[in-house]
VEXNUBA-599762 format. One line per field, with one value per residue: residue number from 0; y, z negated, x negated of N, C-alpha, C in turn; residue in one letter. Coordinates in steps of 0.1 Angstrom, whole numbers, always signed. Atoms other than C-alpha are relative to their C-alpha. Layout:
BEGIN
pos = (NUM,...)
n.y = (Y,...)
n.z = (Z,...)
n.x = (X,...)
ca.y = (Y,...)
ca.z = (Z,...)
ca.x = (X,...)
c.y = (Y,...)
c.z = (Z,...)
c.x = (X,...)
code = (a,...)
END
This chain:
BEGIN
pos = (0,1,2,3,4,5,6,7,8,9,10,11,12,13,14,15,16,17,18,19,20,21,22,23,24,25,26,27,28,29,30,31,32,33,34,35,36,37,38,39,40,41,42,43,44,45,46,47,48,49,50,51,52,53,54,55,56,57,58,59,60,61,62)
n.y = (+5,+11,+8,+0,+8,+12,-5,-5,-16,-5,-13,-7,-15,-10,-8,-5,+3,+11,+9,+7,+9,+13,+12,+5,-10,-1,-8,-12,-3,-3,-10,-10,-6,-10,-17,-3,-5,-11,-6,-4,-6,-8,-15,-5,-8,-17,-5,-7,-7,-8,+0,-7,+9,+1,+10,+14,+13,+17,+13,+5,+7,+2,+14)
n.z = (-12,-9,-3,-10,-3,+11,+10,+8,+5,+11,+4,+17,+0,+11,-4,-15,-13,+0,-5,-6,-6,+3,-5,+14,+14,+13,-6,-1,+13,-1,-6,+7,+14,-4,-4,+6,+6,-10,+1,+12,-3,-6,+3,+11,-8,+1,+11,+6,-7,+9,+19,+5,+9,+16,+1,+7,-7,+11,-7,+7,-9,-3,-1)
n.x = (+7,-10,+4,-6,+12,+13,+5,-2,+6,-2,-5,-2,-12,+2,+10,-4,+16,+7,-3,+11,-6,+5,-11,-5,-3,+9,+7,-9,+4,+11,+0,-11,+7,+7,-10,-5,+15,+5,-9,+2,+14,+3,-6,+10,+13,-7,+4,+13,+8,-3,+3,+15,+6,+0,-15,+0,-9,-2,-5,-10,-7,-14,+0)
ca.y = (+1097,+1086,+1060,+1068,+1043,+1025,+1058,+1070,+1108,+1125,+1158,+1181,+1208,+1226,+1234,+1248,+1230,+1202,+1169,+1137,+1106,+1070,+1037,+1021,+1040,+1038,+1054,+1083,+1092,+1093,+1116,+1138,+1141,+1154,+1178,+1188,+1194,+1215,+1234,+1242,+1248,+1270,+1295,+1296,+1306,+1339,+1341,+1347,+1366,+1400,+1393,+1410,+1392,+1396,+1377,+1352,+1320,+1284,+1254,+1242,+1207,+1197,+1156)
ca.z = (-825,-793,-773,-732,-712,-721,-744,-775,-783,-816,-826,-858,-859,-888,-868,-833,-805,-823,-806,-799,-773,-774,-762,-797,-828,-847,-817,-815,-849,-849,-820,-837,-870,-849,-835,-866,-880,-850,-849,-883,-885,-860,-873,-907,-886,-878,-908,-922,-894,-913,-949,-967,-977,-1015,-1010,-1036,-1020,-1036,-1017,-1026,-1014,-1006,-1007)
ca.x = (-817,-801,-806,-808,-821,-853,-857,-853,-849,-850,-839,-847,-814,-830,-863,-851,-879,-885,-882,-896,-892,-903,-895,-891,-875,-906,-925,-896,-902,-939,-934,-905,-926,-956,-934,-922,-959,-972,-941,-945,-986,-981,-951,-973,-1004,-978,-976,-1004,-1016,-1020,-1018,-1050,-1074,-1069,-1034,-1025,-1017,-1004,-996,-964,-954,-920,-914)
c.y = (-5,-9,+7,-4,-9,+12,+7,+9,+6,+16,+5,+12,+10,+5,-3,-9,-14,-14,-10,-14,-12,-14,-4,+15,+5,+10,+19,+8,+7,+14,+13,+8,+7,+12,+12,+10,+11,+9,+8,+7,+12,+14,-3,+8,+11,+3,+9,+10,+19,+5,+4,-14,-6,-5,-9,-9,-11,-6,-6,-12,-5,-19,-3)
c.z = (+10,+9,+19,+8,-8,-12,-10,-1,-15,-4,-13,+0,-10,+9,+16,+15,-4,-1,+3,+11,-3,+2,-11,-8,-7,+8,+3,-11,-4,+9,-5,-14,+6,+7,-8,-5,+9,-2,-15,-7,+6,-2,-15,+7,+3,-8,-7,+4,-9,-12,-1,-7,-15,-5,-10,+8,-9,+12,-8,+9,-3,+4,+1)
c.x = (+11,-6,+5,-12,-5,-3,+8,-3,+4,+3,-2,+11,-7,-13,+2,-16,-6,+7,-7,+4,-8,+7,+4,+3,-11,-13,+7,-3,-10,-3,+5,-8,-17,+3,+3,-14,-4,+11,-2,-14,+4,+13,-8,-16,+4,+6,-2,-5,+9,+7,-11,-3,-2,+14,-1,+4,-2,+3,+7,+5,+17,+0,+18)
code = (x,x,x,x,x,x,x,x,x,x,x,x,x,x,x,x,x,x,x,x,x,x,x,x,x,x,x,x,x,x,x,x,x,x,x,x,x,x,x,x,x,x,x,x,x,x,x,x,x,x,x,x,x,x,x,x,x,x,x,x,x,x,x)
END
């Protein structure tokens, strides 16, 4: 995160677009990590898009 100005910006390098701002750190964050999530939702939604319906799928989490 950098600090410019009154705001704080955040950056993810591994997922290209995603970024977040905020006057506090804790609000930069909050932004950055819903960036992360949409960003992410939405290349799995292209995906999916035309898999068959008789696809296996798992949900694997990552912590």
């Amino acid at each position: 995160m950098e600090k410019e100005g009154e705001w704080y910006i955040g950056y993810c390098p591994e997922i290209p677009g995603a970024n977040g701002q905020g006057r506090t750190i804790e609000e930069c964050k909050k932004n950055l990590a819903e960036a992360v999530s949409l960003i992410l939702e939405d290349r799995r939604e292209d995906a999916l898009r035309g898999v068959p319906a008789d696809a296996q799928r798992a949900t694997i989490t990552i912590s």
